[in-house]
N, C-alpha and C positions, 0 to 999 in steps of 0.2 A: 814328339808331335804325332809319333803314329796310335799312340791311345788317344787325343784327344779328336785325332780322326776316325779312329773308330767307334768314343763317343755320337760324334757327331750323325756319322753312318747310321749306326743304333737307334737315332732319332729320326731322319728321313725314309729308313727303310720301306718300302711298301706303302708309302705314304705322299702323298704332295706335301711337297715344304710347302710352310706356312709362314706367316709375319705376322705380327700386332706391337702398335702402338700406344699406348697408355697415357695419359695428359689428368692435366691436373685443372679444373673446375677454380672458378670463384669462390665456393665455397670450402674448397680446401679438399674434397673429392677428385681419390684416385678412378677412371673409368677406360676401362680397353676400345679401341676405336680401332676400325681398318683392318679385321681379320681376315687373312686371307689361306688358303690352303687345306688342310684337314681340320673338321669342325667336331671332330667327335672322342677325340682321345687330350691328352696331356695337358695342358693351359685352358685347350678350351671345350676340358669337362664341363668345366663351372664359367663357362662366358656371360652369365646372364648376371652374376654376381657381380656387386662393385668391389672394387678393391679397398681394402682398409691400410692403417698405417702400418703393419705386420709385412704385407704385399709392397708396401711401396718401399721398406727398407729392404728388403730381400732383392727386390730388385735393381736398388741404386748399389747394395753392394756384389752385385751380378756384375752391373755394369764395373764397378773399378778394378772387380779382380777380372776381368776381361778386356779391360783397353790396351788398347795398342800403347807398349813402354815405349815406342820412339814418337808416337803424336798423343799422351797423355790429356786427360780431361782439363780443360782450361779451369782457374782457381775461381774466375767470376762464376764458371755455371755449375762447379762443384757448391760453392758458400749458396748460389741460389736454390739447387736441388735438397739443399741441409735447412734452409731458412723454410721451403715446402714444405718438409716433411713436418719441420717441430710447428709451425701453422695445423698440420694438420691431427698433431699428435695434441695439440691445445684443443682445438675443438674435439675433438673423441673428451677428453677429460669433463670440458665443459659442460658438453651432452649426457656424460655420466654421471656431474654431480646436478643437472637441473631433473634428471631423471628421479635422483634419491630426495632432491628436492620438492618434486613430486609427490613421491610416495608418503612424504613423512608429511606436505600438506593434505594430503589425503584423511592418513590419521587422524591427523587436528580438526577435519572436517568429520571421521567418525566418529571421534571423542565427543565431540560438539554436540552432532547430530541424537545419539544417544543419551549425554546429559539434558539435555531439551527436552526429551520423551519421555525419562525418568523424572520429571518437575510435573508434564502431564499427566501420566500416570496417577502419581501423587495428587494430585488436584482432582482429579477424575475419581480417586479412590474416595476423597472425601466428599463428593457428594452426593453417597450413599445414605437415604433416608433423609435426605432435602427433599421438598418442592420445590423441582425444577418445572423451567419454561423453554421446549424447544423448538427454535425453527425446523418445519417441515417442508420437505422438498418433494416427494412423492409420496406416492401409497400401492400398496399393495393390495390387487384387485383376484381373489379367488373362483370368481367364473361360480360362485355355488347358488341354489335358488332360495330366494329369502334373504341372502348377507346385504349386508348395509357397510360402508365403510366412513367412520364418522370423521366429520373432519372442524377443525374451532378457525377461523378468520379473525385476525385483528385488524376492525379500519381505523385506529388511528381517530381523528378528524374530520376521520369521512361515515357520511350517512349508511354509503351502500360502497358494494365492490362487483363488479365481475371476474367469476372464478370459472379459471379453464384447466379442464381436465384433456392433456398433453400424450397421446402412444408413442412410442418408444420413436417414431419419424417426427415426432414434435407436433403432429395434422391433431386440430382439435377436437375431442370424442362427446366430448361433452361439457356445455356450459351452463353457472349454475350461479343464482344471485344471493349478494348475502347483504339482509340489511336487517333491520334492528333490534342493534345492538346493547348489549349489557351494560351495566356501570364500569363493567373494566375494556369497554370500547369491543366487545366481541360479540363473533355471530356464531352460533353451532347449526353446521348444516350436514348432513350425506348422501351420501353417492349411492346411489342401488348397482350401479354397472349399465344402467341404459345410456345410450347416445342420444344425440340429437337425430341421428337418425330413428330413432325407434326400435332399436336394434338393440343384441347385450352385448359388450365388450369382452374378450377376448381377455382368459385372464393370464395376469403378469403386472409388472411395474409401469405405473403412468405419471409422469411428472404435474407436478398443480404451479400453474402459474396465475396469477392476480392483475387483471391489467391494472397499472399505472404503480408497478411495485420498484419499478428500474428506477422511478422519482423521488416516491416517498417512501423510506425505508418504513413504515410503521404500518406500511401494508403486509401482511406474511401469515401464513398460514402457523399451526403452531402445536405442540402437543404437550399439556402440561400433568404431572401426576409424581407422586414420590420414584423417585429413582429405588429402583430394586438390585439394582448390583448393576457391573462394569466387565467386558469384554476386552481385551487390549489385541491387537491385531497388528498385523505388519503397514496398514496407511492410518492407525491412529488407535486410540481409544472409544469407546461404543458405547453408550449408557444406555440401560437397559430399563424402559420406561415404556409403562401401558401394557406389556405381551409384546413389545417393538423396540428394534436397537438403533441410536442414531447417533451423529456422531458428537464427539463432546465440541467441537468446533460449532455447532450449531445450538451452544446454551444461551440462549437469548436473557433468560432469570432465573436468579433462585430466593428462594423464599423458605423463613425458619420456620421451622415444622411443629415446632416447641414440645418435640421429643428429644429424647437424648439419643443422640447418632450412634451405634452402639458399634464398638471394634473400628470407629474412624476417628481421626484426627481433624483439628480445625485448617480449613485452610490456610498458606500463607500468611503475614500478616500484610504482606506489602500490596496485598488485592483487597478490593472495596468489602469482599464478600466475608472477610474478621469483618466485618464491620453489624453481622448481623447477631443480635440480640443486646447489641449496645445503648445505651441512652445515650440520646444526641441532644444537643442545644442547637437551634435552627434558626437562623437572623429570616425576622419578616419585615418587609416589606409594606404587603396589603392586608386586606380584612379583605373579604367576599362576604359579602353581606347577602343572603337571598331572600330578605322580606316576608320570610316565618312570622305566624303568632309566636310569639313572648321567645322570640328568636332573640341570643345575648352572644356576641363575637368577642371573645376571651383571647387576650392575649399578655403574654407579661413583658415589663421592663425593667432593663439594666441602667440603671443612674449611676452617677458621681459619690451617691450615700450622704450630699450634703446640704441635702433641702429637696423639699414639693420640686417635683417635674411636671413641666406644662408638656400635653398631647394634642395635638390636631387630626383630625381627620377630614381629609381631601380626599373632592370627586376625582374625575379624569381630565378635568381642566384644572388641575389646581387650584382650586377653589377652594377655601375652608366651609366646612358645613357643621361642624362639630369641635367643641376645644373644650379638656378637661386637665382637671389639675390632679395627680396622683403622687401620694406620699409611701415613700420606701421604708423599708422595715433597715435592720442595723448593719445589712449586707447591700445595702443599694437595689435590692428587687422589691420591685411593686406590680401590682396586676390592674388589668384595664377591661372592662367590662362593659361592653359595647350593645344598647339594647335598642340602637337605629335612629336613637333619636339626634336632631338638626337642629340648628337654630330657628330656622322655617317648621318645623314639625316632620317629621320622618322620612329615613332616607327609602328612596327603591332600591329593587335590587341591582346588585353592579359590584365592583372592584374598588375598593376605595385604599387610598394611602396612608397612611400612619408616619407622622412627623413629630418627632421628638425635638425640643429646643434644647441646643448644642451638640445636636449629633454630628452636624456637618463639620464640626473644628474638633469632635473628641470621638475618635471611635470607640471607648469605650463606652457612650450611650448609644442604645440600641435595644429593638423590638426581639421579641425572639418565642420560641417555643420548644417544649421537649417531648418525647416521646420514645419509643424504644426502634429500634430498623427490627422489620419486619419483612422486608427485601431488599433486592438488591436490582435496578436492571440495567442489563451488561451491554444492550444494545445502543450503539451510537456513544453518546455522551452518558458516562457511567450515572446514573442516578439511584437514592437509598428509597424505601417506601418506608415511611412514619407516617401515625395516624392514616392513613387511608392518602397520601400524599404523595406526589414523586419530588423529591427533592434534591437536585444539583449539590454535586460536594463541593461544591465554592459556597453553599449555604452554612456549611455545620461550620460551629465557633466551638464546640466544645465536646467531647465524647469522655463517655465514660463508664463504668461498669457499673450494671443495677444493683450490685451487691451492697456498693461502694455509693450509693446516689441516695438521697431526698424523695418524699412520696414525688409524686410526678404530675403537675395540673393540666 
């Protein structure tokens, strides 16, 4: 007894005795509560730390090789302080394997992330020596005397647009009208750097916005020209188009160049854009008839192959104004040559329908046209350009390679 007293000595010496009690949390957390006596040496070097399962076994077995042998620890609170500790030795483990579970989601998420960017990349790489079409978000204003910065408008459907030139607080510098427009719905207009003020702007980056562009997406500024090579960077790919890099997120079209792309590969095939230099079969619809002298609306038909097809041609009430009879060659294609004329004497201009007798019970009869994709555009609803046309891929019935194709009418 007298070392264990002079342990004891050993520890109060020079010191105020101290106490702490320890408790165990809902969550299976060991935490010291109730310190009392000296705060700066032995247990409570480290009092700001929680206790772990390492701390709380050390000191349950503190406590048995320390109990009193004539009033011994009760069996119910011995089984409970065991049932605590493996509680709390479950959660440590648990924490440790959603930890590694972590980590190794993480991975999955960089693997990912990177496969993703090398698909872009490659997409990005090929369309080097396309004509591409991109949305434009700003411009970059040089402050020099005499510079212009040119800027292209697509309205869409609309006549005109108001275009606002945006500083960097978003306060409008200058507003500028753009109306009419080209065969391809576009306005070319530039910017000198004067404000509305009368004043020159301040050079740096100014955002272009279009009022009423948040509605109709077919409002947007744009910059279109052979892509000259790719940049890749840490927030994406950068296609280097005009003297100006933008990002490839912002390819509104591309369009074949009817060069040969040198040192690139064709893009995927599972994108519209294999789809260019292809001959397509195109289901029509209508005639657009516009009321030209010795104007003739050509279109061909797919029959049965087993007899004269009768054709109608309907106004926009349904109305027949036109009915011919056309005989197919040994493949069931015949052509229809529409030169306005009615039963009344000639049509006006307008949208007229084309009705085949038994299309409605055979989808193998049907109007159609061919041509080669000559673009592609990527915005909104994918559409291909044939003949000078935008055409829905819900239209094409048939694709094919010119190699492999029939002269073309």
């Amino acid at each position: 007894m007298a070392s264990v007293s002079a342990d004891i000595s050993s520890l109060t010496k020079k010191m105020e005795p101290y106490t702490a009690r320890a408790s165990i949390g809902e969550d299976g957390e060991v935490t010291t509560t109730e310190l009392t006596g000296d705060r700066n040496s032995g247990l409570f070097a480290n009092a700001g730390k929680e206790l772990g399962k390492d701390d709380f076994l050390k000191l349950l077995v503190t406590q048995l090789r320390y109990q009193d042998p004539l009033n011994p620890m009760e069996n119910t609170e011995f089984v409970s302080q065991l049932a605590q500790f493996r509680s709390l030795e479950s959660g440590n483990n648990i924490e440790s394997a959603i930890k590694e579970l972590n980590e190794s989601f993480k991975g999955t998420v960089e693997a990912q992330k990177y496969s993703a960017q090398s698909i872009t990349n490659t997409s990005a790489i090929s369309l080097i020596g396309k004509n591409v079409r991109l949305k434009q978000e700003s411009v970059e204003w040089e402050a020099k005397a005499g510079a212009k910065v040119p800027l292209r408008i697509h309205l869409g459907k609309h006549d005109s647009a108001i275009v606002e030139i945006l500083d960097k607080d978003g306060n409008v510098v200058k507003t500028l009208e753009a109306e009419g427009k080209d065969r391809q719905n576009s306005v070319d207009l530039s910017w000198d750097g004067s404000t509305d003020l009368g004043e020159i702007a301040k050079g740096g980056k100014y955002t272009i916005r279009i009022a009423g562009e948040e509605e109709d997406p077919s409002l947007y500024a744009f910059v279109q020209d052979i892509v000259e090579g790719v940049r890749f960077t840490s927030s994406g790919a950068l296609v280097k188009i005009d003297g100006r890099e933008l990002s490839i997120g912002n390819v509104l079209d591309v369009a074949y160049s009817g060069e040969e792309n040198s040192g690139t590969s064709s893009l995927p095939a599972s994108t519209a854009v294999s789809l260019l230099g292809k001959v397509v079969r195109m289901r029509e619809t209508h005639i657009n008839f516009h009321g030209y002298a010795n104007e003739t609306a050509t279109v061909k038909i797919q029959t049965l192959g087993t007899g004269n097809a009768r054709v109608n041609i309907m106004d926009s009430e349904g109305k027949i104004v036109y009915t011919t009879t056309v005989t197919p060659d040994s493949k069931g294609l015949a052509t229809l040559e529409w030169k306005g004329q009615t039963i009344d004497g000639y049509a006006s201009a307008g949208k007229y329908r084309i009705w085949i007798e038994g299309q409605d019970t055979n989808s193998s009869v049907y109007a159609f046209s061919e041509g080669i994709v000559d673009g592609i555009n990527l915005g909104g609803d994918s559409r291909l350009r044939v003949n000078g046309k935008a055409i829905s891929l819900g239209d094409i019935i048939d694709i094919s390679d010119p190699a492999n194709s029939q002269e073309i009418v």
